[in-house]
VMD Tcl script that builds the backbone (N, CA, C; Angstrom):
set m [mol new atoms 402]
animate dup $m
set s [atomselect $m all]
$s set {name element resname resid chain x y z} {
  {N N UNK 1 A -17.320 0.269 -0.335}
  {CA C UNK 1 A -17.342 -0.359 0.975}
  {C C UNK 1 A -17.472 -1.865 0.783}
  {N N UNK 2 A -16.505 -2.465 1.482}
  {CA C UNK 2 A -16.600 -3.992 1.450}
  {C C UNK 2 A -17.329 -4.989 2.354}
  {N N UNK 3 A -18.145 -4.288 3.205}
  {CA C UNK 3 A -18.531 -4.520 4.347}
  {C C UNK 3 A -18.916 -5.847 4.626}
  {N N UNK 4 A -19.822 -5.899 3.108}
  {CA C UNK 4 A -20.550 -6.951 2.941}
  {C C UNK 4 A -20.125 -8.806 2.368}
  {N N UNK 5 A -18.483 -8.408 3.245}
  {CA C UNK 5 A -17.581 -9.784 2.906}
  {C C UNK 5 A -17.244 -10.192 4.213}
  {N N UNK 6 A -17.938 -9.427 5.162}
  {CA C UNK 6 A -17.615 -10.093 6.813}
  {C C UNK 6 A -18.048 -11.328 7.184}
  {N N UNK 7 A -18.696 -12.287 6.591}
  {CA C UNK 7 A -19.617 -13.178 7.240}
  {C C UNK 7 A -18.677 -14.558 7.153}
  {N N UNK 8 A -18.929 -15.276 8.265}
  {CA C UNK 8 A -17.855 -16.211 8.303}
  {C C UNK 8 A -17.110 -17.321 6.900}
  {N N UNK 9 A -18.708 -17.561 6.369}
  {CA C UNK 9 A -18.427 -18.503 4.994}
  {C C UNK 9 A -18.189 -17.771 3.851}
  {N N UNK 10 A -18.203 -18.125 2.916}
  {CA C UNK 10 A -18.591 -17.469 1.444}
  {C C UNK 10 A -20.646 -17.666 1.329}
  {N N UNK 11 A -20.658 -16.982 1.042}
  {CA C UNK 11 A -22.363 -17.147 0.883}
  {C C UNK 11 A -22.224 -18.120 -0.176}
  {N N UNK 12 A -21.759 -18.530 -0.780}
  {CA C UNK 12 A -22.405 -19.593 -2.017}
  {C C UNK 12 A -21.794 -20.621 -1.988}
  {N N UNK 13 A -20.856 -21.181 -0.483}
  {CA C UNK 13 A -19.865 -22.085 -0.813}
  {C C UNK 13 A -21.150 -23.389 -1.153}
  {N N UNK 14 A -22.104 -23.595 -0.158}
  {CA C UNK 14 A -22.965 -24.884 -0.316}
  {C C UNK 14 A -23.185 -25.257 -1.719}
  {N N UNK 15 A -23.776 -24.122 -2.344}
  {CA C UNK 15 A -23.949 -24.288 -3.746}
  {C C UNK 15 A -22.936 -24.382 -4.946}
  {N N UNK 16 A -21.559 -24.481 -4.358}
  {CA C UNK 16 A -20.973 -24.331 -4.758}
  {C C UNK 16 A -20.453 -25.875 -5.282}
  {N N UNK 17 A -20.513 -26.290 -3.602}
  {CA C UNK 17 A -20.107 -27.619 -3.504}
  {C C UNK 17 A -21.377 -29.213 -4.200}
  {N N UNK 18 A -22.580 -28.160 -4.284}
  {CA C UNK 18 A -23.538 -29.089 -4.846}
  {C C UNK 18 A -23.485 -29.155 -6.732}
  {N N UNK 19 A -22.459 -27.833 -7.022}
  {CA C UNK 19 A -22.661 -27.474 -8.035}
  {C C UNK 19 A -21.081 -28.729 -8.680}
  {N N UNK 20 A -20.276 -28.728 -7.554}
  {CA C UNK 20 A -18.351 -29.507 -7.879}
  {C C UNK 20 A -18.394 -29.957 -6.747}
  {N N UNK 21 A -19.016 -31.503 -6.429}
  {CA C UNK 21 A -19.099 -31.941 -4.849}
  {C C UNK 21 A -17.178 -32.315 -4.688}
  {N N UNK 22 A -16.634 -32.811 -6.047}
  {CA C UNK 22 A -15.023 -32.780 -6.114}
  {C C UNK 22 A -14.538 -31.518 -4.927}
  {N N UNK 23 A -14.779 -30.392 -4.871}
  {CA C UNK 23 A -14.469 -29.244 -4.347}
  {C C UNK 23 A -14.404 -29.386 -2.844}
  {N N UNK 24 A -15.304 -30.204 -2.158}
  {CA C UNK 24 A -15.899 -30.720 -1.401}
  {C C UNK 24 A -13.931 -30.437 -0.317}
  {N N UNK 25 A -13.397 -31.153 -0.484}
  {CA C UNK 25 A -12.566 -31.900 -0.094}
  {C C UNK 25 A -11.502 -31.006 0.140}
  {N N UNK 26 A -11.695 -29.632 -0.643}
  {CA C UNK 26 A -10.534 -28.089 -0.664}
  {C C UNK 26 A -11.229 -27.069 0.257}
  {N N UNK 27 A -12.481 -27.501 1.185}
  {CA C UNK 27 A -13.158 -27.159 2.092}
  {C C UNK 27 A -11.973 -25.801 2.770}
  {N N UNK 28 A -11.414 -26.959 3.702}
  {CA C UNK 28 A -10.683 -25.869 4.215}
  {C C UNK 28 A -9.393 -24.972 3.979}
  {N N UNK 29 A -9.172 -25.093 2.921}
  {CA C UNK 29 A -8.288 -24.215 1.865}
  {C C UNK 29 A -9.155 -23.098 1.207}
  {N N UNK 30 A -10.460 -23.529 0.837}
  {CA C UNK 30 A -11.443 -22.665 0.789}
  {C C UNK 30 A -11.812 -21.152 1.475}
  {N N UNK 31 A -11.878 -22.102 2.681}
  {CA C UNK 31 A -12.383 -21.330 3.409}
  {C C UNK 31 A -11.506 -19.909 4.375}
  {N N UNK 32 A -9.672 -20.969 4.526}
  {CA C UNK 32 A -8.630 -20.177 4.600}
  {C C UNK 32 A -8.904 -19.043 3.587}
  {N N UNK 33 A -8.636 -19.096 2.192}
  {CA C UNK 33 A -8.686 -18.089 1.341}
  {C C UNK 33 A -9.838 -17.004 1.789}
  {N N UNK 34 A -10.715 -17.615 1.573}
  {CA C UNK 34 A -11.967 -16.641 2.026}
  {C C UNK 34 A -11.727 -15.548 3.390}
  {N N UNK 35 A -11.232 -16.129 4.248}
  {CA C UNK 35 A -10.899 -15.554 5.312}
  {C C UNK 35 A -9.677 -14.355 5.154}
  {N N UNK 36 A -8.469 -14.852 4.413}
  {CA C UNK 36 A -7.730 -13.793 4.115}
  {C C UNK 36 A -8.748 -12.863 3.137}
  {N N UNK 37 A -9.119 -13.113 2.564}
  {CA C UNK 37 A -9.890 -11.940 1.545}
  {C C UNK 37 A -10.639 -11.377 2.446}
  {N N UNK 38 A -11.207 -11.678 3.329}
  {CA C UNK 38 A -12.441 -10.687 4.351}
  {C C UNK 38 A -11.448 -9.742 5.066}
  {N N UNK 39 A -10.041 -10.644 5.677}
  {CA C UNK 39 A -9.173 -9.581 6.458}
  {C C UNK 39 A -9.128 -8.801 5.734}
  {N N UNK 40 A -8.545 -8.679 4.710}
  {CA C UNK 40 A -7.986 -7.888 3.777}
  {C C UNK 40 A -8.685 -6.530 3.429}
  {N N UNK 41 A -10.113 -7.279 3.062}
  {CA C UNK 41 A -11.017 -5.874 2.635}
  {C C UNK 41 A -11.361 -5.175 4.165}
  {N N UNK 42 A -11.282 -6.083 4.978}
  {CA C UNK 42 A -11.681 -5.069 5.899}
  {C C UNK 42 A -10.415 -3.787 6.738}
  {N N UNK 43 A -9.208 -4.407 6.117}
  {CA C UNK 43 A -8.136 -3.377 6.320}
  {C C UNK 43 A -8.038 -2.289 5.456}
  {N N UNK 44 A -8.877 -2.513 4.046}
  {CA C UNK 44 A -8.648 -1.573 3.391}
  {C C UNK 44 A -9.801 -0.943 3.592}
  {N N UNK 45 A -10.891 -1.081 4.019}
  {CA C UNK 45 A -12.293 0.033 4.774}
  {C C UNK 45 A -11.227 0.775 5.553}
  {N N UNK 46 A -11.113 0.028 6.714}
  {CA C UNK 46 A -10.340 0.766 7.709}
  {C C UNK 46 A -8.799 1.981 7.366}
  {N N UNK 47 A -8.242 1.075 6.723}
  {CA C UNK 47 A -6.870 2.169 6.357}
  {C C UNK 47 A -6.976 2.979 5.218}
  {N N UNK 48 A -7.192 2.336 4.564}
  {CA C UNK 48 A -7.997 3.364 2.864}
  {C C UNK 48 A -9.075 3.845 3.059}
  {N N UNK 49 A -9.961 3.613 3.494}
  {CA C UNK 49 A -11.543 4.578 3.558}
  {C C UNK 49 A -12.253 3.822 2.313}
  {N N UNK 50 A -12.401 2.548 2.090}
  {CA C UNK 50 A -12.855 1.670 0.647}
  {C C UNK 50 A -11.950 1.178 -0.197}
  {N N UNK 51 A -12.415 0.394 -0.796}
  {CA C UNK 51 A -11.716 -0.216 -1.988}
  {C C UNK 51 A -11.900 1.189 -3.325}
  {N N UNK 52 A -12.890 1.804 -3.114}
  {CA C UNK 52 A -12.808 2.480 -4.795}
  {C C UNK 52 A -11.824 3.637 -4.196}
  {N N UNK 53 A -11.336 4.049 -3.256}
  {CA C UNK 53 A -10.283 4.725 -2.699}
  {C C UNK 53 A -9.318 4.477 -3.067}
  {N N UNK 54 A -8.909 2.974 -2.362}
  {CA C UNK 54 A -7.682 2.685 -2.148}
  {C C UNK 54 A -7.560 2.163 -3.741}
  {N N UNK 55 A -8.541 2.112 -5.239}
  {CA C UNK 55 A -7.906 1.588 -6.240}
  {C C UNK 55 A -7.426 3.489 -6.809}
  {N N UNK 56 A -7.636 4.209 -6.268}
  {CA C UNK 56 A -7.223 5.635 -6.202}
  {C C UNK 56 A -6.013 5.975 -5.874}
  {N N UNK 57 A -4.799 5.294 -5.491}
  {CA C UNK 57 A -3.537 5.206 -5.024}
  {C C UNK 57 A -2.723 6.091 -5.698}
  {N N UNK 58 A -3.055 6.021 -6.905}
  {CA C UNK 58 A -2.086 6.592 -7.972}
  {C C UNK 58 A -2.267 8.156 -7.408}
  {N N UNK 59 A -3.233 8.589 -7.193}
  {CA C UNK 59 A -3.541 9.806 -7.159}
  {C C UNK 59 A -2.847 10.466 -5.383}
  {N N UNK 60 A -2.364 9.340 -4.672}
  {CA C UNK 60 A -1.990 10.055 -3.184}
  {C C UNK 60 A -0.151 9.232 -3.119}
  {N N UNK 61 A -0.267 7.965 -3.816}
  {CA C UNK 61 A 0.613 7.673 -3.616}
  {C C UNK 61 A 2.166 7.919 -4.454}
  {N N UNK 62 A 3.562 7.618 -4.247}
  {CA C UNK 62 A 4.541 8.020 -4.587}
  {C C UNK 62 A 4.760 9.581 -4.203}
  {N N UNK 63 A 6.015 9.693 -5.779}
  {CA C UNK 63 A 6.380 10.865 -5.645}
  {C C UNK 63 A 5.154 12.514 -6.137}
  {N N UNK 64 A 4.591 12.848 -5.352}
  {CA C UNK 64 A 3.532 13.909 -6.270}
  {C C UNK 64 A 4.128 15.618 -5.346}
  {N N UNK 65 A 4.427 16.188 -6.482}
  {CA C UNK 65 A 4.779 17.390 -6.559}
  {C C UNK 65 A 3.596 18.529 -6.847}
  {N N UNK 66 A 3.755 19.684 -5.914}
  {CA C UNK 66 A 2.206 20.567 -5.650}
  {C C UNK 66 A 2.992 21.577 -6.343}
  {N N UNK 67 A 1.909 22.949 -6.400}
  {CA C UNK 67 A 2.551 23.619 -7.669}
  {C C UNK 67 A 3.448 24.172 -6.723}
  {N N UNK 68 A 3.450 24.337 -5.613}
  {CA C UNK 68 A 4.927 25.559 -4.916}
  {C C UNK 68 A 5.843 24.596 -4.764}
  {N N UNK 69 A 5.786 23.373 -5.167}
  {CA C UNK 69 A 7.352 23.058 -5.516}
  {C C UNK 69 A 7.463 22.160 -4.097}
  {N N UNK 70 A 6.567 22.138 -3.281}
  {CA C UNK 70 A 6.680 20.846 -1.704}
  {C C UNK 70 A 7.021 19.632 -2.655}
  {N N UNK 71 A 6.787 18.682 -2.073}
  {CA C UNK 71 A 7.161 16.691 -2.825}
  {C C UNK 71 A 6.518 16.198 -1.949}
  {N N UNK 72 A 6.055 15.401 -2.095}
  {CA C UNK 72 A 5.134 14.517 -0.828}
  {C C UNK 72 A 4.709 13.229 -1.297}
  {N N UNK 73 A 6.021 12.051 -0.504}
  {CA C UNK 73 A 6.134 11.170 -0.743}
  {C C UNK 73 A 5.301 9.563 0.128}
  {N N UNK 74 A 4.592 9.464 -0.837}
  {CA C UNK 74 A 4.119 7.845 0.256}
  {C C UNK 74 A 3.786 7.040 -0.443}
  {N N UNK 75 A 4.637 5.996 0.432}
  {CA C UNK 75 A 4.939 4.216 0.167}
  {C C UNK 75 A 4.415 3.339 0.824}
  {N N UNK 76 A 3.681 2.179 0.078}
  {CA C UNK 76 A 2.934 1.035 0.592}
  {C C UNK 76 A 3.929 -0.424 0.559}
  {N N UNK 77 A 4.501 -0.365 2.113}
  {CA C UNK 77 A 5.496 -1.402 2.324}
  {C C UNK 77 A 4.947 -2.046 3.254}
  {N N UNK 78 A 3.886 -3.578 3.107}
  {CA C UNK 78 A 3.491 -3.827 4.384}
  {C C UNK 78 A 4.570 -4.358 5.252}
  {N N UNK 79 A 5.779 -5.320 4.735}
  {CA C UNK 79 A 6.493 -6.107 5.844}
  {C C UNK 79 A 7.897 -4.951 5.944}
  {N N UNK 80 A 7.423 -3.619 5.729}
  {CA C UNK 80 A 8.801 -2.801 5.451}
  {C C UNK 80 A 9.058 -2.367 7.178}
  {N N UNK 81 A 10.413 -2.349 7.202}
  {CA C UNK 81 A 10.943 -1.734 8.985}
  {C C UNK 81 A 11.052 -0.118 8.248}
  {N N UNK 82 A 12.007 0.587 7.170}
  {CA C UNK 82 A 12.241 1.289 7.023}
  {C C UNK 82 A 12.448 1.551 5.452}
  {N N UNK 83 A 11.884 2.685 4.989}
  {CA C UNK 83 A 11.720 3.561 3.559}
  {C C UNK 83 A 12.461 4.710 3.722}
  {N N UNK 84 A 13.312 4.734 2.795}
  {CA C UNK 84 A 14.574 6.015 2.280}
  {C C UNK 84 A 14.326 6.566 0.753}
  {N N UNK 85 A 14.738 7.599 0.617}
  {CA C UNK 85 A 14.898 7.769 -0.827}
  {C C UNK 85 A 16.626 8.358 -1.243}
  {N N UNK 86 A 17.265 7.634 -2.700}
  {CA C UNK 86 A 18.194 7.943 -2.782}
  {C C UNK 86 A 18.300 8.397 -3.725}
  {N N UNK 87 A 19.035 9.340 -4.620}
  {CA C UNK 87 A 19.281 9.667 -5.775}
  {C C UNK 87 A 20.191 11.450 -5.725}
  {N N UNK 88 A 20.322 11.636 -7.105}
  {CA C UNK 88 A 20.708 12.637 -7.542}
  {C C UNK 88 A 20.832 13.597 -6.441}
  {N N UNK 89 A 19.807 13.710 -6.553}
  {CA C UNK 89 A 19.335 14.750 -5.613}
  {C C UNK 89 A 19.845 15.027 -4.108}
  {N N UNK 90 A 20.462 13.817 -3.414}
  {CA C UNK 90 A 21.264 13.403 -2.192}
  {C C UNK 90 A 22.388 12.935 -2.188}
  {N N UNK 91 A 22.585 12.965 -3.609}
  {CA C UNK 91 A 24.456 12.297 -3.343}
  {C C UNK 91 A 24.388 10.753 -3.040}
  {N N UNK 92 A 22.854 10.196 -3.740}
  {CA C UNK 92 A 22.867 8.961 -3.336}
  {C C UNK 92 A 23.341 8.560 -2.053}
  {N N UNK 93 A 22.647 9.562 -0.934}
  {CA C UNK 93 A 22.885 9.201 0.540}
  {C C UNK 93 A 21.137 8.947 1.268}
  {N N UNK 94 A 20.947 7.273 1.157}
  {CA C UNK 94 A 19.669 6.876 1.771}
  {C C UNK 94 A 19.600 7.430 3.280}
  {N N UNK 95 A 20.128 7.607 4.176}
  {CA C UNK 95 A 20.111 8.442 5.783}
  {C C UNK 95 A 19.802 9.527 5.571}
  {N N UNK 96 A 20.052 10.367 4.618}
  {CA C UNK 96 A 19.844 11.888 4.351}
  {C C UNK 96 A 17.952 11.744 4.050}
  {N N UNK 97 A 16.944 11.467 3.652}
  {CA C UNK 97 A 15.466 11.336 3.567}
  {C C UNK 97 A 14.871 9.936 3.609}
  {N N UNK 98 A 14.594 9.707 4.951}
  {CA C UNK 98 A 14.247 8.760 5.803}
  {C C UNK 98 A 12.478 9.033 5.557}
  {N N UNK 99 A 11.552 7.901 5.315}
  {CA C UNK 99 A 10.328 8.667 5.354}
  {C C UNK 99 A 9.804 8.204 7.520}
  {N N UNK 100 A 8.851 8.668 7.592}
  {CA C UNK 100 A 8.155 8.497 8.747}
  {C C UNK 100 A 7.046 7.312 8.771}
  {N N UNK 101 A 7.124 6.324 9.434}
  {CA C UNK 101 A 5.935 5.407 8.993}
  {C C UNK 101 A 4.989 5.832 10.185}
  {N N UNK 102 A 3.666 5.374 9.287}
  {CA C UNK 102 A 2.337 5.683 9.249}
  {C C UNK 102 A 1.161 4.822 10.070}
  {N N UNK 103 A 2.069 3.483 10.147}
  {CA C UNK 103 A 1.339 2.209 10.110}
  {C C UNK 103 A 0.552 1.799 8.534}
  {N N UNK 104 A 0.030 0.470 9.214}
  {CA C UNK 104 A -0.450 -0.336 7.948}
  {C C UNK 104 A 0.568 -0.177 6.764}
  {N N UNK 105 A 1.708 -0.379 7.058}
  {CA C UNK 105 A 2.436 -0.404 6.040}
  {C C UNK 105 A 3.082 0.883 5.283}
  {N N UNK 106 A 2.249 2.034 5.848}
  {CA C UNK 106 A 2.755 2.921 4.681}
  {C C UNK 106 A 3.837 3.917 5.570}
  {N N UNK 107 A 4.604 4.546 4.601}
  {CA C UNK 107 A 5.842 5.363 4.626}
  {C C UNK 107 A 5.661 6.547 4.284}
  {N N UNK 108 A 6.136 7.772 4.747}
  {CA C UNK 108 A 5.691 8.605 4.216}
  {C C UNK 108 A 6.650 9.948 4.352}
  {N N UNK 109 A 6.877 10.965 3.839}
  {CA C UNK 109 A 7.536 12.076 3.396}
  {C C UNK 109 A 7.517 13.103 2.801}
  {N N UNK 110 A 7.999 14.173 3.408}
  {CA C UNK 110 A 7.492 15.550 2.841}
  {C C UNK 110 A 8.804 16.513 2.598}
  {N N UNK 111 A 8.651 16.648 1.319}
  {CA C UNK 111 A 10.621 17.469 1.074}
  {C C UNK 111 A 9.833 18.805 0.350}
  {N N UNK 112 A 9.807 19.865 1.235}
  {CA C UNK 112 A 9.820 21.255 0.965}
  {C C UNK 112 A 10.713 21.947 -0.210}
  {N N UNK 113 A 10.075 22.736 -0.833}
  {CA C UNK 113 A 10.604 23.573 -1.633}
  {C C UNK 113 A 11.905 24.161 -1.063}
  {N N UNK 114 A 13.065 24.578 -1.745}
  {CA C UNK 114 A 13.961 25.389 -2.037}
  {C C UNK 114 A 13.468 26.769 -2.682}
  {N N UNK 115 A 13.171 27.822 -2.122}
  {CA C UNK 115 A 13.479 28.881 -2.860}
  {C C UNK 115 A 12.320 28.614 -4.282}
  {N N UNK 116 A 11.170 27.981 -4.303}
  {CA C UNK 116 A 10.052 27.739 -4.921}
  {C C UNK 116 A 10.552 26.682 -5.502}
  {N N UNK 117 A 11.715 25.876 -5.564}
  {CA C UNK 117 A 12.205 24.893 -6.785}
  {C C UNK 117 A 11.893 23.762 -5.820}
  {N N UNK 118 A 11.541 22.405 -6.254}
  {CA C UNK 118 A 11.435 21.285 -6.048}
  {C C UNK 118 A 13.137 20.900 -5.546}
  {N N UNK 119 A 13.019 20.107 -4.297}
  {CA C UNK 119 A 14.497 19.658 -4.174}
  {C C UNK 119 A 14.471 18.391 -4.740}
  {N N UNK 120 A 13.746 17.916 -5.218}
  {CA C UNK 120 A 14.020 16.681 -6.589}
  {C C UNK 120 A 13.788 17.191 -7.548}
  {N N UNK 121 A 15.009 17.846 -8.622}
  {CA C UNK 121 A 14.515 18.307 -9.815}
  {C C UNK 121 A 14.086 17.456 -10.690}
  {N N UNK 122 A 13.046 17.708 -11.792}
  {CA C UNK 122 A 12.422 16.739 -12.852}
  {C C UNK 122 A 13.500 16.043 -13.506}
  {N N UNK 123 A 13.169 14.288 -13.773}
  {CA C UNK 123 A 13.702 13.770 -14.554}
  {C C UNK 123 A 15.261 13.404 -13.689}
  {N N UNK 124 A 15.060 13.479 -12.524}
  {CA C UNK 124 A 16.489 13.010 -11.610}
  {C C UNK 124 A 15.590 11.607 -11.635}
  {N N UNK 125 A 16.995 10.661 -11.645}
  {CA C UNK 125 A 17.566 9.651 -10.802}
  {C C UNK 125 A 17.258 9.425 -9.941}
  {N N UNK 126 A 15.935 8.739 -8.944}
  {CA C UNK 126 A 16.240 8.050 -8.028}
  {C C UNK 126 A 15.375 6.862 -7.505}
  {N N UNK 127 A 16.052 6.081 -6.548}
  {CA C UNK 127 A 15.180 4.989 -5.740}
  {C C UNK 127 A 14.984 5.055 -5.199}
  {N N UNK 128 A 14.412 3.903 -4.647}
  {CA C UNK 128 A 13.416 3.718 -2.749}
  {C C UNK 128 A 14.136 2.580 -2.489}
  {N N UNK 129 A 14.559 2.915 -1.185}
  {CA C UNK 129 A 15.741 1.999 -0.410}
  {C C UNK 129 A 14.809 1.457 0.590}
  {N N UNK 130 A 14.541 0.297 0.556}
  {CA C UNK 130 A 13.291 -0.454 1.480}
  {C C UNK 130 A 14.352 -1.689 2.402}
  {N N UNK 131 A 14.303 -1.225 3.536}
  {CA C UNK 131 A 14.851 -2.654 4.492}
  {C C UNK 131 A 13.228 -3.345 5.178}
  {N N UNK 132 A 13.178 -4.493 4.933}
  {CA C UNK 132 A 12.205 -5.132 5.099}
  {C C UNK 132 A 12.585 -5.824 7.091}
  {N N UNK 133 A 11.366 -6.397 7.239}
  {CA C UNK 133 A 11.554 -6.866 8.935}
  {C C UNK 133 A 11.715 -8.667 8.755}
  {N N UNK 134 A 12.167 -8.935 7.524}
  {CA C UNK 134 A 12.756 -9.994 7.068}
  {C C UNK 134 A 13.991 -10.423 7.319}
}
mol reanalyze $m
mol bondsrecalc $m
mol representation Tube
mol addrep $m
């Protein structure tokens, strides 16, 4: 939990500045930074459930295959409009598995078994087709 990065300043900027009064003068560049870092952690309380969660990604995110052969795909695109996947497996047709977004950035997708087989067989070919809101 990051909770404890809400407070408007940095707790040590004073001492910071008594410690490099030079610093003095990057005040409010300082303090910008600081501020994105508080947003930040506090999006990842909120959308991740913590930071020791969200450094847990590996374990929810991408391609992860369950033993009956489902796929269950999710992508962390914050400025993304739309996430596809293309490959082998589709005839390299990105419209054919469109994921669903989630908010906060993420994308997400669920490709059911065939007949117990994975419809991405192991060791295929493929990408993530990302159109950004750029």
């Amino acid at each position: 939990d990051s909770s404890d990065v809400t407070c408007d300043r940095p707790p040590l900027l004073a001492k910071l500045f008594e410690a490099d009064p030079y610093l003095r003068q990057f005040e409010s560049d300082l303090l910008l930074r600081w501020h994105k870092y508080t947003e930040l952690c506090e999006n990842i309380d909120k959308y991740e459930r913590g930071l020791g969660r969200f450094g847990l990604g590996y374990q929810t995110y991408g391609l992860i295959q369950h033993e009956n052969g489902d796929i269950e795909y999710l992508e962390w695109v914050p400025n993304g409009k739309c996430v596809s996947l293309a490959g082998e497996f589709n005839n390299w047709d990105p419209l054919k598995h469109v994921c669903k977004e989630q908010g906060y950035g993420k994308f997400y997708m669920e490709l059911p078994a065939v007949g117990g087989c994975p419809v991405i067989p192991h060791n295929s070919v493929v990408k993530v087709v990302i159109k950004t809101n750029d």
